[in-house]
C-alpha positions in Angstrom: -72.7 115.2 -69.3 -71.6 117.6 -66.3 -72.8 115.1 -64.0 -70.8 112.0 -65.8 -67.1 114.0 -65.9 -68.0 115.0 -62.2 -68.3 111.6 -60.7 -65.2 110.5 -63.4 -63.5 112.9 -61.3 -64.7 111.7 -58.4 -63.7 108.0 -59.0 -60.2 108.9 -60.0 -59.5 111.3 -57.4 -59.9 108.2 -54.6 -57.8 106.1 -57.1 -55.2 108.4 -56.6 -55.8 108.8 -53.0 -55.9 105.3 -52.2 -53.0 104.7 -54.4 -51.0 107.3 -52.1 -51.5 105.2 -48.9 -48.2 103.4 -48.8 -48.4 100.3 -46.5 -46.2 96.8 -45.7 -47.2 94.4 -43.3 -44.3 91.8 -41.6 -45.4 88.8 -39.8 -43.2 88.0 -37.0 -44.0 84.0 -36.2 -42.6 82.5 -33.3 -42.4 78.6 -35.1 -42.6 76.6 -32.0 -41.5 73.4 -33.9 -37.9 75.3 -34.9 -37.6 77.5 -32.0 -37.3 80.1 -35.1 -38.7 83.7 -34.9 -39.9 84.1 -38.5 -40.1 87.4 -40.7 -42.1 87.8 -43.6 -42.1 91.2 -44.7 -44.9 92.0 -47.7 -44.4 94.7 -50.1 -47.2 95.8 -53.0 -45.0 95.1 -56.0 -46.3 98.4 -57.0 -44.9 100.4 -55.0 -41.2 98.5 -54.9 -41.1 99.2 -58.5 -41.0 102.7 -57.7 -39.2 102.0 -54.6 -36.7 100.9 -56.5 -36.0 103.0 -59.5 -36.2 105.8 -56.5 -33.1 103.5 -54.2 -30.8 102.6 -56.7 -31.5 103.4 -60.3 -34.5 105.0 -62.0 -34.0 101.7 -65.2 -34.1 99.1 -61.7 -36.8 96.3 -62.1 -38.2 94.6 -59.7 -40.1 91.7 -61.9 -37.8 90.6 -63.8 -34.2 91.8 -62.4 -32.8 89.1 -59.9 -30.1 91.7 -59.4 -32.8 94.0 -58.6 -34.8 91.5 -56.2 -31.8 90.9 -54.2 -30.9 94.8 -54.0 -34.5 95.2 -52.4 -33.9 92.1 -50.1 -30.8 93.8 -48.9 -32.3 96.9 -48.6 -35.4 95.7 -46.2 -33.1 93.6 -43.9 -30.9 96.5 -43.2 -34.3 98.6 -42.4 -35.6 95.8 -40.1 -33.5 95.6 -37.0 -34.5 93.4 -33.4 -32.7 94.2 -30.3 -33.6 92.5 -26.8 -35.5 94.4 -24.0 -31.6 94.9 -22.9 -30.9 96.6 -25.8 -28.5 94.3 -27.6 -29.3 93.7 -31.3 -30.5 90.5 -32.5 -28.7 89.0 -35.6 -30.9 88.2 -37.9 -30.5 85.5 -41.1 -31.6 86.5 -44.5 -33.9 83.3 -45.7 -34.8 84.7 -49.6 -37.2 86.9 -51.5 -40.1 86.3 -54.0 -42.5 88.0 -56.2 -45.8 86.4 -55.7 -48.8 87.9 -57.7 -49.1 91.3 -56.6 -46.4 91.3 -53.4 -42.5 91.0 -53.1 -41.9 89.4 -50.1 -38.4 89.3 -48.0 -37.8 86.5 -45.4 -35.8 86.1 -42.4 -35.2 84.3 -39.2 -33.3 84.0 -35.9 -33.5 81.8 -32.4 -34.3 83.9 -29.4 -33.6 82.6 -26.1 -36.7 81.0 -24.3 -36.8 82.9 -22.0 -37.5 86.0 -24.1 -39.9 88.5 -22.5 -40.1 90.5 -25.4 -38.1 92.4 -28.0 -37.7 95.9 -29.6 -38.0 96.5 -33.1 -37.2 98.8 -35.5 -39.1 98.4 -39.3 -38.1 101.5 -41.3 -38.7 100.3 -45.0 -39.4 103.0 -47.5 -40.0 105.2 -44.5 -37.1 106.9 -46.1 -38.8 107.6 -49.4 -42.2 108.0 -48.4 -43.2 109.6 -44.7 -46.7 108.2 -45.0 -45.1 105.1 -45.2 -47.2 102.5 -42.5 -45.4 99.1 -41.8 -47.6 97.0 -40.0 -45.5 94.1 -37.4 -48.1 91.4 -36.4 -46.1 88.8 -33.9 -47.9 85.8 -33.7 -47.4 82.4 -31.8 -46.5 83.4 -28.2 -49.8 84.2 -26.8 -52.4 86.8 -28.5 -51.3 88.2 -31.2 -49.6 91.9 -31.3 -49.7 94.2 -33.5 -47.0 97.3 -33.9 -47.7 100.1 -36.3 -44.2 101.8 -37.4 -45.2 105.5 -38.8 -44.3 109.0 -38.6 -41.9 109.3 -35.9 -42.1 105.7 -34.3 -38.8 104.0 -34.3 -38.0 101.6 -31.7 -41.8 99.5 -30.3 -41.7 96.7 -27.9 -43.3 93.8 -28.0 -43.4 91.8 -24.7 -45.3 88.4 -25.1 
């Protein structure tokens, strides 16, 4: 019996612990057919609904408050900023938001000039809430694909393609 509570205690423990690791990822995709830079920033639904109730009020829902939804959307494009290598910030377009299975995601675009040798990005989503927060940047379709991990004290990362 000692030996059944111990590994019960075991297996929630690492619940809990994973549960703790607070993560996004954003795809940044360079569509070559629109010229478009593409965002699509992925939240666990999970952790928005705290996210939420945490931002703007502790009754806010996420799955089935449009009001809520947008709120978040707003929330995540003012966290997500571009600037060029220059250092003057790229406006972005807010393209929507969804809840799909277990992720919210927010979308956005914008055209960067051609000749583009890279940007600077800041992603600080959540970060405010939750210092372990991880977002994850992949940028994908102008040569290999880069990743850019935005944690701790990491504000502004360059990407050059």
């Amino acid at each position: 019996m000692h030996l059944l509570a111990t590994v019960l205690m075991l297996l929630m423990s690492t619940t809990l612990m994973a549960h703790q690791q607070k993560a996004s990822e954003t795809t940044a995709l360079f569509n070559k057919n629109t010229g478009q830079l593409e965002l699509m920033h992925r939240f666990y639904l999970h952790d928005t609904e705290h996210a939420v109730q945490s931002l703007f009020d502790k009754h806010a829902d996420i799955l089935s408050s449009k009001k809520t939804q947008q709120q978040f959307a707003d929330y995540v494009a003012k966290q997500f900023q571009l600037k060029t290598l220059n250092g003057d910030a790229i406006k972005l377009t807010d393209v929507g938001f969804e809840v799909d299975g277990k992720f919210f995601w927010v979308y956005q675009e914008t055209k960067l000039p051609e000749t583009a040798a890279g940007i600077k990005m800041f992603n600080g989503a959540l970060r405010d809430l939750w210092p372990t927060q991880v977002n994850m940047v992949n940028v994908e379709g102008k040569g290999k694909v880069r990743t850019l991990y935005f944690s701790h004290d990491k504000t502004w990362l360059v990407t050059r393609f």
